[in-house]
C-alpha positions in Angstrom: 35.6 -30.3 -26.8 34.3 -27.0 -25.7 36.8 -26.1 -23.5 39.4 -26.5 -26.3 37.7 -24.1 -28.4 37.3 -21.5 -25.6 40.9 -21.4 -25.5 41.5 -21.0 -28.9 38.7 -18.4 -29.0 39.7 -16.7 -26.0 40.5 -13.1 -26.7 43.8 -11.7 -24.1 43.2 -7.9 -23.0 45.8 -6.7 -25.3 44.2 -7.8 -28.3 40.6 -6.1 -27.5 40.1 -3.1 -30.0 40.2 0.2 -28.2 36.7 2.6 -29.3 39.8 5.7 -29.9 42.1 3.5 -32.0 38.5 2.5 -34.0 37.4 6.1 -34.2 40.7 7.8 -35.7 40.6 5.3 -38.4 38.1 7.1 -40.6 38.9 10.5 -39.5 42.6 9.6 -40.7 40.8 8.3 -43.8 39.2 11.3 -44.4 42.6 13.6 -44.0 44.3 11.5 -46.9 41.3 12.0 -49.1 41.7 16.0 -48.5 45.2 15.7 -48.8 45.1 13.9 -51.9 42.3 16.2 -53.6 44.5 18.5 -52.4 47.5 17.4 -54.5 45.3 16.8 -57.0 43.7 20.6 -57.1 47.5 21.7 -57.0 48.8 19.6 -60.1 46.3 20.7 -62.7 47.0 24.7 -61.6 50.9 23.9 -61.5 51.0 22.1 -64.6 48.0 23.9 -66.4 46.4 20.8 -67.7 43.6 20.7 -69.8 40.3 18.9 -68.4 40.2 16.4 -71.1 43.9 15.3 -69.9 42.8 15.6 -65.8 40.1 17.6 -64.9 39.5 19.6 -61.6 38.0 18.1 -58.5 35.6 20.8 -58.6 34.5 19.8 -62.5 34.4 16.0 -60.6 32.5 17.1 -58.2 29.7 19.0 -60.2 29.5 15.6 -62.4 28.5 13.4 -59.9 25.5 16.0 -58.6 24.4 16.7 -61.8 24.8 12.7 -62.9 23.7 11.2 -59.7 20.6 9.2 -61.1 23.2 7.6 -63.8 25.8 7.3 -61.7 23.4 5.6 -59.0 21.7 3.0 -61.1 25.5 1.9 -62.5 26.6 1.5 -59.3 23.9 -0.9 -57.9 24.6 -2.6 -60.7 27.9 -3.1 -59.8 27.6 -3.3 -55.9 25.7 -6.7 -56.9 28.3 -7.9 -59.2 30.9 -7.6 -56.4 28.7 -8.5 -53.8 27.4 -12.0 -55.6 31.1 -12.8 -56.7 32.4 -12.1 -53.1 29.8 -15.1 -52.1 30.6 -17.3 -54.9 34.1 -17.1 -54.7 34.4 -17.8 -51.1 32.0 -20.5 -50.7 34.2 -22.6 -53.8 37.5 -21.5 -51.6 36.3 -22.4 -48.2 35.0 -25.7 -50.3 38.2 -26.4 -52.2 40.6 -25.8 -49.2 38.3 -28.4 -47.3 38.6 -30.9 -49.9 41.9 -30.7 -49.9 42.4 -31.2 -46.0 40.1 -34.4 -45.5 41.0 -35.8 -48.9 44.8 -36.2 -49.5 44.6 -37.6 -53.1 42.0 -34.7 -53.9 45.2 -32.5 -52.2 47.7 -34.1 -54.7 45.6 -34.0 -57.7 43.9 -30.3 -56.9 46.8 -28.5 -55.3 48.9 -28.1 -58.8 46.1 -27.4 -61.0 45.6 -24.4 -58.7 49.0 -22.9 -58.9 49.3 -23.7 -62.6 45.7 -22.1 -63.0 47.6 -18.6 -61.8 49.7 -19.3 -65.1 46.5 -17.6 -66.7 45.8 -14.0 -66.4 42.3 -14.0 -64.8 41.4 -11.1 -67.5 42.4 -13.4 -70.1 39.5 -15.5 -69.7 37.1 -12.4 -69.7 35.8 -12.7 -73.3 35.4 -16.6 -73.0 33.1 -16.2 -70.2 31.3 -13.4 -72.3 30.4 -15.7 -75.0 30.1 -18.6 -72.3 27.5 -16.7 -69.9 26.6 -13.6 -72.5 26.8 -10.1 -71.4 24.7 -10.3 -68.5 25.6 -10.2 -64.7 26.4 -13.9 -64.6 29.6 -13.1 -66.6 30.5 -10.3 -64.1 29.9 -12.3 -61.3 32.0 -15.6 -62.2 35.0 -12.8 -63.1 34.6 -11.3 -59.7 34.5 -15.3 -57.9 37.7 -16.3 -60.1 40.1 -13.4 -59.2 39.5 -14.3 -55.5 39.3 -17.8 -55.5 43.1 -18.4 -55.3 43.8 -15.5 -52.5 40.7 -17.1 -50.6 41.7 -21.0 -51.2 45.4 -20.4 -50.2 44.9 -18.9 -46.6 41.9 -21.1 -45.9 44.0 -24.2 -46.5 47.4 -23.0 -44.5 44.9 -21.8 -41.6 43.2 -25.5 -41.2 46.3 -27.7 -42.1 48.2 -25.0 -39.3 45.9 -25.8 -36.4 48.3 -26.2 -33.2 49.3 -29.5 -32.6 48.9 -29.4 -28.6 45.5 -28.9 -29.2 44.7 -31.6 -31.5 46.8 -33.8 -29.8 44.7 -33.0 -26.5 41.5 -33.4 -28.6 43.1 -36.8 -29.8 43.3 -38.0 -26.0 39.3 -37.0 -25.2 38.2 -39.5 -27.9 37.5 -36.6 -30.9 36.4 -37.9 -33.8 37.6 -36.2 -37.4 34.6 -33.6 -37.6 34.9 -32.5 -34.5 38.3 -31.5 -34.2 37.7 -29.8 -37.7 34.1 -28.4 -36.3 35.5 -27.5 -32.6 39.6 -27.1 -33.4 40.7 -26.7 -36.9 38.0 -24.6 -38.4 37.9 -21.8 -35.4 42.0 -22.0 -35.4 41.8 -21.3 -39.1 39.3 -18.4 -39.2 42.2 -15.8 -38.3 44.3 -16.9 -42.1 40.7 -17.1 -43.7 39.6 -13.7 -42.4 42.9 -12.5 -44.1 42.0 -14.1 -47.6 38.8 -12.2 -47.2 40.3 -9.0 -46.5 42.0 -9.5 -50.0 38.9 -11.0 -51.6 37.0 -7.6 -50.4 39.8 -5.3 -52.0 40.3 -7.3 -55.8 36.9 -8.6 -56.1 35.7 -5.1 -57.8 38.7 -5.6 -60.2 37.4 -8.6 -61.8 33.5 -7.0 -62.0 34.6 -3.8 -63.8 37.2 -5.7 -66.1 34.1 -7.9 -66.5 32.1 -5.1 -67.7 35.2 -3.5 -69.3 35.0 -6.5 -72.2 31.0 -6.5 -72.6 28.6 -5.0 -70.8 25.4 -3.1 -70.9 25.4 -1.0 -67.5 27.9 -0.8 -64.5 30.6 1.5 -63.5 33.2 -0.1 -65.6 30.8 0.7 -69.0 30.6 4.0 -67.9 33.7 4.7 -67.3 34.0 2.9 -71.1 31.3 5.3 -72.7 32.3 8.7 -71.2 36.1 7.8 -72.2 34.9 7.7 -75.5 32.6 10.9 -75.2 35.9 12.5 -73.6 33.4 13.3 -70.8 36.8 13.0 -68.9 34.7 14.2 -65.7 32.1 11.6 -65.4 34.6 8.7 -66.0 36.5 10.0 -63.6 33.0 10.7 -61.3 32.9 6.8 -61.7 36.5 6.2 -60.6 35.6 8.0 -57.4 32.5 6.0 -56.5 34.3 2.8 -57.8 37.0 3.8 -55.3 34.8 4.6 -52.6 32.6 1.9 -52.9 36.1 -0.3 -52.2 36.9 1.4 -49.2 33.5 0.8 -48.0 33.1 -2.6 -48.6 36.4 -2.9 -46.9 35.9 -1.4 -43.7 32.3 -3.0 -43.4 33.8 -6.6 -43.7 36.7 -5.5 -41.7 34.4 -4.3 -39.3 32.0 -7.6 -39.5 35.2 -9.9 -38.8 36.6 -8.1 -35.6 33.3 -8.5 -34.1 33.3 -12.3 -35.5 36.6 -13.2 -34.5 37.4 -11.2 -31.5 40.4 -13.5 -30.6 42.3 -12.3 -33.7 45.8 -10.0 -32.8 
């Protein structure tokens, strides 16, 4: 059984990541952030807007030194929400998408309630899972887990039920018993689809946190972004947007990171 899980695991020189390719990606990152402050800069001189309607990257850029300690304790605050929801919601998709392989009536009975489930925007359900879970992190958290548990479900499920059928067929003629083609065949076939549904999961999961925080909260980026909007501290809500965004990015690149290392055999 090991030998049919080298080959699917097998990585072919042209798919091995090249330390150039690796290093231009941040440094192009970097040259669309400039270019876009850039742009930025250039519309509120053009245009001659007032800072409470967009405010100057410089005025931005004095908020979050002189706001740091604030804008630092909101974020951890956040970073945990999006963190805990990212487990949560994967573990209940990589659970779910199992169910429904090795159980066909749980397939026929589970399969529609997930599509109709979509039916309902995810925000929607916010202020029942405030006065469910209260205003705490645990609301925050289930928001995050719900907005990827579709995404992460989905591409677990076509990546096991897609396993190639030479190899299971060969597994089928050494004697393999149900859990071991999933353990040896199915399970590292699928982790190409499922690293995809993560990828998602990484960018939306900090959707469902702030929107979370958005409908009741007492700290997080998403209440600040709520408080200095109301302040018309345009600059610090705007400070928050930043770190929100960057914090994405980041988390994105760290799991995309994590998963080429994991899964080396992935084009």
């Amino acid at each position: 059984m090991t030998n049919i899980t080298g080959l699917i695991t097998s990585q072919s020189p042209c798919q091995q990541q090249q330390p150039q390719r690796e290093l231009a990606t941040p440094i192009r990152l970097l040259i669309s952030i400039s270019v876009l402050i850039g742009l930025w800069q250039l519309t509120v001189t053009v245009f001659d807007l007032p800072s409470f309607i967009l405010p100057p990257p410089l005025d931005v850029a004095q908020r979050l030194i002189t706001r740091y300690d604030v804008l630092l304790s909101n974020t951890w605050v956040t970073s945990q929400e999006i963190i805990l929801g990212l487990a949560l919601g994967l573990s209940l998709g990589l659970c779910f998408a199992l169910q429904m392989l090795l159980f066909k009536p749980v397939k026929r009975w589970l399969l529609p309630l997930l599509i109709a489930s979509q039916a309902i925007p995810v925000f929607a359900i916010a202020p029942v899972l405030m006065l469910w879970l209260g205003y705490g992190i645990g609301s925050k958290v289930v928001m995050a887990a719900l907005i990827i548990f579709f995404p992460v479900t989905t591409c677990c499920y076509d990546g096991l039920r897609n396993t190639p059928t030479g190899y299971l067929e060969l597994s089928a003629t050494m004697g393999a018993t149900k859990w071991q083609k999933l353990k040896y065949i199915r399970f590292p076939a699928a982790l190409p689809a499922l690293a995809s549904g993560i990828r998602v999961a990484v960018v939306i999961a900090p959707i469902g946190a702030v929107a979370g925080e958005w409908v009741g909260a007492s700290k997080g980026l998403g209440y600040l972004m709520l408080q200095a909007n109301a302040r018309m501290m345009i600059d610090e809500m705007f400070a928050a947007l930043f770190i929100l965004s960057l914090l994405s990015i980041s988390l994105y690149f760290i799991t995309d990171r994590l998963l080429k290392r994991l899964i080396p055999w992935q084009p």
